[in-house]
C-alpha positions as CSV (number, residue, x, y, z in Angstrom):
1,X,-5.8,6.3,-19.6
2,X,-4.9,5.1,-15.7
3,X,-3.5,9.0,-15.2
4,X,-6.7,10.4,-16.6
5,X,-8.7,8.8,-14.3
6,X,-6.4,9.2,-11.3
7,X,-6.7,12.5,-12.0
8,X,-10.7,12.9,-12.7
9,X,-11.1,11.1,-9.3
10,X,-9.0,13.1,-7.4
11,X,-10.7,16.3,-8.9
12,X,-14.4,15.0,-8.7
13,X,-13.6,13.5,-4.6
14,X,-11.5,17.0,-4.0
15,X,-8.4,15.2,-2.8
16,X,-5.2,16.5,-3.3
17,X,-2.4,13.6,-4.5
18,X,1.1,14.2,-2.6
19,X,3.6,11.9,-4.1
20,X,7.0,13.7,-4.9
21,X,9.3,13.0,-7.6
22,X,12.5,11.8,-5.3
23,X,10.0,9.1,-3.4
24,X,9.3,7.4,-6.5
25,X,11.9,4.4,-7.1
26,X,11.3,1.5,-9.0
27,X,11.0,-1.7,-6.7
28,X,9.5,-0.6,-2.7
29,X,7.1,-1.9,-0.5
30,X,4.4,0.5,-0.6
31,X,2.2,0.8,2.7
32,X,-1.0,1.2,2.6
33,X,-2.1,3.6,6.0
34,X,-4.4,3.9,7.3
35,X,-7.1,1.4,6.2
36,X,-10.4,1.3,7.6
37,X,-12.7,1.7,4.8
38,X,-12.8,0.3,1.1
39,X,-12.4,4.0,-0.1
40,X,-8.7,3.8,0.8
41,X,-8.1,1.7,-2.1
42,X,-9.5,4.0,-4.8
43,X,-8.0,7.1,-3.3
44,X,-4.3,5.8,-3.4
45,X,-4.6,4.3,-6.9
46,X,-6.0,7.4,-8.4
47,X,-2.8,9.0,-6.5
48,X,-0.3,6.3,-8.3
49,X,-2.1,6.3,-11.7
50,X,-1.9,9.9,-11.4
51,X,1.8,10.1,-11.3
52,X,2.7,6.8,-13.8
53,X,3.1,4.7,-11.2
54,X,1.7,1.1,-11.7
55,X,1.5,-0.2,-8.1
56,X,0.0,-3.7,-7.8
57,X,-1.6,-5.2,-4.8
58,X,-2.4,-9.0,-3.8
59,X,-6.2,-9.8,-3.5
60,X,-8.1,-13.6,-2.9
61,X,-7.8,-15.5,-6.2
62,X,-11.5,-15.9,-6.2
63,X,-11.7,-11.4,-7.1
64,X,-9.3,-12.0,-9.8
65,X,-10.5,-15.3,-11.3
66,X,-14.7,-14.4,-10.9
67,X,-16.6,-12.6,-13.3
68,X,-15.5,-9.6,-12.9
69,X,-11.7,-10.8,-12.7
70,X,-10.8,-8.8,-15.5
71,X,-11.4,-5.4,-13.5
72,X,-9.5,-6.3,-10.5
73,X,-6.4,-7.3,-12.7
74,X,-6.7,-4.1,-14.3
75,X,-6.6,-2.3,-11.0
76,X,-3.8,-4.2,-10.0
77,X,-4.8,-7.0,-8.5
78,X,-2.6,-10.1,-8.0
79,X,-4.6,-13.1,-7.0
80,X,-3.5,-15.3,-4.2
81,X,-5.3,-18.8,-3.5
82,X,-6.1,-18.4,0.3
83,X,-7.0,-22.0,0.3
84,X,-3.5,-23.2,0.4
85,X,-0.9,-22.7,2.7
86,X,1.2,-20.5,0.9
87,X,4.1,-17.9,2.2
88,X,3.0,-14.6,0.8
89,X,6.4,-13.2,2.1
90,X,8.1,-15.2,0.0
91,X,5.7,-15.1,-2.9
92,X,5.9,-11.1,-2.8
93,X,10.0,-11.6,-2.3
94,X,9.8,-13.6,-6.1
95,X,7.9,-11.0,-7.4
96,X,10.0,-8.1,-6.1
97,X,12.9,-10.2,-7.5
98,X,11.9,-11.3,-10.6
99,X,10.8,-7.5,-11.7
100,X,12.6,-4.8,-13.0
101,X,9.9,-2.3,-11.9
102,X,7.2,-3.6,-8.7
103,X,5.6,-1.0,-6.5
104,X,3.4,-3.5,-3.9
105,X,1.0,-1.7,-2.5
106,X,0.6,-3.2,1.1
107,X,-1.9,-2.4,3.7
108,X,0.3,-3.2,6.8
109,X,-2.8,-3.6,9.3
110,X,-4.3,-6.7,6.8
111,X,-7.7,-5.6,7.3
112,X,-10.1,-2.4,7.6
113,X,-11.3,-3.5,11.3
114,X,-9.3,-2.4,14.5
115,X,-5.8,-4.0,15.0
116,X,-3.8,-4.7,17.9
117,X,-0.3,-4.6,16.1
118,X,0.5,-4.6,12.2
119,X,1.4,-7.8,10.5
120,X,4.8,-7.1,10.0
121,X,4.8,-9.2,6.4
122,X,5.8,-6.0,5.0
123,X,8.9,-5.4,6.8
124,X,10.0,-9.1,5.6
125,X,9.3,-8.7,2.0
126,X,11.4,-5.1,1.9
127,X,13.9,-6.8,4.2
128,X,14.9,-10.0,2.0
129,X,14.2,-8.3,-1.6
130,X,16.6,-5.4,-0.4
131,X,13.9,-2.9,-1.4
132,X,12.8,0.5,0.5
133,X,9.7,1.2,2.0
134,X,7.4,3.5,0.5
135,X,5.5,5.7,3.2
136,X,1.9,5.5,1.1
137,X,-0.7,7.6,3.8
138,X,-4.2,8.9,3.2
139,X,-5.4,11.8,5.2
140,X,-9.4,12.0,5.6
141,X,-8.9,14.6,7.8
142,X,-7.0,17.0,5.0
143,X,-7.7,14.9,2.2
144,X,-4.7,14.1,0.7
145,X,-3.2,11.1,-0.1
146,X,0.2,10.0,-1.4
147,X,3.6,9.2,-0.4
148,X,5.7,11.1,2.5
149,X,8.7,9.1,2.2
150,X,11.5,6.4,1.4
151,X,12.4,4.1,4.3
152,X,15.3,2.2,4.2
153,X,15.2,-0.7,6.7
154,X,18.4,-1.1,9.2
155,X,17.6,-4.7,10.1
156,X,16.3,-3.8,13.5
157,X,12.8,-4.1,14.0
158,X,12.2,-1.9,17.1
159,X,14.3,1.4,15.5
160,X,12.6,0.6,12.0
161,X,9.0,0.3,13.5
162,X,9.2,3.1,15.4
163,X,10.3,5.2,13.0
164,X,7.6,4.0,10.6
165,X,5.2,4.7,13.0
166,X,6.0,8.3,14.2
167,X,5.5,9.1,10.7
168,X,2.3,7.7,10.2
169,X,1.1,9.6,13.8
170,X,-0.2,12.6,12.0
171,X,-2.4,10.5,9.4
172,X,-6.2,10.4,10.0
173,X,-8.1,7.2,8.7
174,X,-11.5,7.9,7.2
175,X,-12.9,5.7,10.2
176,X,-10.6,7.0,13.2
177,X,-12.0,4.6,15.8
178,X,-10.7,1.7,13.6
179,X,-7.0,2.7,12.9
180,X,-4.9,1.7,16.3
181,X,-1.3,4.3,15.4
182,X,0.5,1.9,18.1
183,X,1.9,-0.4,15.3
184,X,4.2,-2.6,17.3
């Protein structure tokens, strides 16, 4: 059902999905760039459900336990309770660990407004599960979105960052004046 409506959005929106066979693994980190708009979301699902994949994401409890809670779990949603001080690099560690198949989608600028720097909780979770990550990009500019590569992290951050970002340089975020490509 998920690829026939990957596939109906990507034809009704005109976006093309680029997401190779030899990028697709079972366990990554899958980033999420750019992010400026709520659109991103349904673009790179319609991508993933297109191709199989079943990428969850982590979302406020209060999406996944409301009224319409049922939806977001459906979409992939994983609720987190904001209200406590928990360690969502750990948490997402546990679930990378304790799955034989997790592709976590990850939106590495933790919001849709302007950024300084990326939180860098991505390169932690990939890091200490041992898992790759997933280059996930949309394209406004030539509509396409998908995934342009597998990164394996070497463990140091300068190298691995700016490698990470030299591939996302090219990418063009559906709001351009809110996606800062110095990531680090």
């Amino acid at each position: 059902m998920k690829k026939l409506i990957g596939s109906f959005i990507l034809a009704i929106s005109r976006w093309k999905a680029d997401y190779p066979k030899k990028f697709m693994v079972d366990k990554c980190v899958m980033l999420a760039v750019p992010h400026t708009s709520n659109w991103d979301l349904m673009y790179a699902l319609a991508v993933y459900w297109k191709k199989g994949i079943n990428a969850k994401f982590l979302i406020k409890d209060n999406y996944t336990n409301g009224l319409f809670g049922f939806v977001f779990k459906w979409l992939g949603a994983l609720g987190v309770d904001r209200t406590k001080h928990t360690n969502l690099v750990d948490y997402s560690v546990n679930l990378l660990n304790n799955s034989q198949k997790l592709v976590l989608l990850i939106p590495a600028e933790g919001t849709r407004k302007w950024v300084e720097k990326w939180k860098t909780g991505f390169y932690h979770i990939a890091l200490q599960a041992n898992v790759p990550v997933a280059l996930g990009f949309l394209d406004y500019k030539n509509k396409i979105a998908g995934v342009g590569g597998i990164y394996r992290l070497t463990g140091d951050f300068n190298v691995d960052m700016a490698n990470i970002q030299t591939f996302y340089l090219s990418k063009t975020a559906k709001h351009p004046k809110l996606y800062n490509k110095n990531i680090y």
